[in-house]
Structures are given as structure tokens and as C-alpha cells.
N, C-alpha and C positions, 0 to 999 in steps of 0.2 A: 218241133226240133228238126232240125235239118239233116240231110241226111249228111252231111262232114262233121258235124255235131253228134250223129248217132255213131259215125263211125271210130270221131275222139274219143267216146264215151267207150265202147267198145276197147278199144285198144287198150284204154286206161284200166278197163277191167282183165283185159287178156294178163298185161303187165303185173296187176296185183297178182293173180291166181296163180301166175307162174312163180312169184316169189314167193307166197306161200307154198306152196306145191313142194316145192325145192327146200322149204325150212322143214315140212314135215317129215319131207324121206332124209332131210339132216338129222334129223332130232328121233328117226327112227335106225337111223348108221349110229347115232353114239349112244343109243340106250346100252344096246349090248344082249348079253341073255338076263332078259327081265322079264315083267310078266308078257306072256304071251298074247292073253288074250286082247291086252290094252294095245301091242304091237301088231295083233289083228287089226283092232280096230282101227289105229292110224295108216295102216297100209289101206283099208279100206276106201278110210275118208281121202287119202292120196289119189286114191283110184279115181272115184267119185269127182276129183276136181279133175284130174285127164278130161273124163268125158266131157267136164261141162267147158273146159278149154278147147276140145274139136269141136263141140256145139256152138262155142262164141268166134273161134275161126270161119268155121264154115257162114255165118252172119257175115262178118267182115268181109270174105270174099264178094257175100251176094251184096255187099253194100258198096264196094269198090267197084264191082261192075253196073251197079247203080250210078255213081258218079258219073263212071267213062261214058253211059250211057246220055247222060243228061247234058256233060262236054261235048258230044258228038251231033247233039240239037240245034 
């Protein structure tokens, strides 16, 4: 795979996790006062997806300067 191919792929997955991301803390704004422990848990798994969204940005960067790197050859 190439690295604009690893980078596509990347983004395309930055793109999904952010739209989940965004559905879960939706779908934990309109539970309301329900159960708690289940609104633990999805604020958790919300978290959980942050990280691995800094985790796939920070790829992205090192892969964007992989390009410029390869353009500059």
C-alpha cells in the first residue's frame, strides 16, 4: 500500500470515528436520567474513541510528512 493509500485509508477511518464519536455522546445528551451505569459505559467507550482518534491523527501527520518528504526527492 502506498503511503496516499495509507493516508486515504486513515482519514477515512478518522471520518467514521468521528461520526460515531458524535452519535454516542448524541445518544448519551438524550437518554436523560437513565441508567447510570450503562451512561458510564457509553461515555467510557466515547472516551476510548478520542484516544484512538489522537492516535490516528497523529499517523496522519507522520504520514503527511512522509509524502512532503518523498515530493522533496
Amino acid at each position: 500500500m502506498s503511503t496516499k493509500d495509507e493516508l486515504q485509508q486513515v482519514e477515512e477511518d478518522l471520518t467514521r470515528l468521528r461520526t460515531e464519536n458524535q452519535e454516542v455522546r448524541d445518544q448519551i445528551r438524550d437518554m436523560g436520567a437513565t441508567d447510570q451505569v450503562e451512561i458510564s459505559a457509553m461515555i467510557s467507550q466515547a472516551d476510548e474513541q478520542v484516544e484512538l482518534i489522537a492516535e490516528l491523527e497523529r499517523r496522519r501527520d507522520r504520514l503527511i510528512e512522509r509524502l512532503e518528504e518523498e515530493g522533496a526527492r
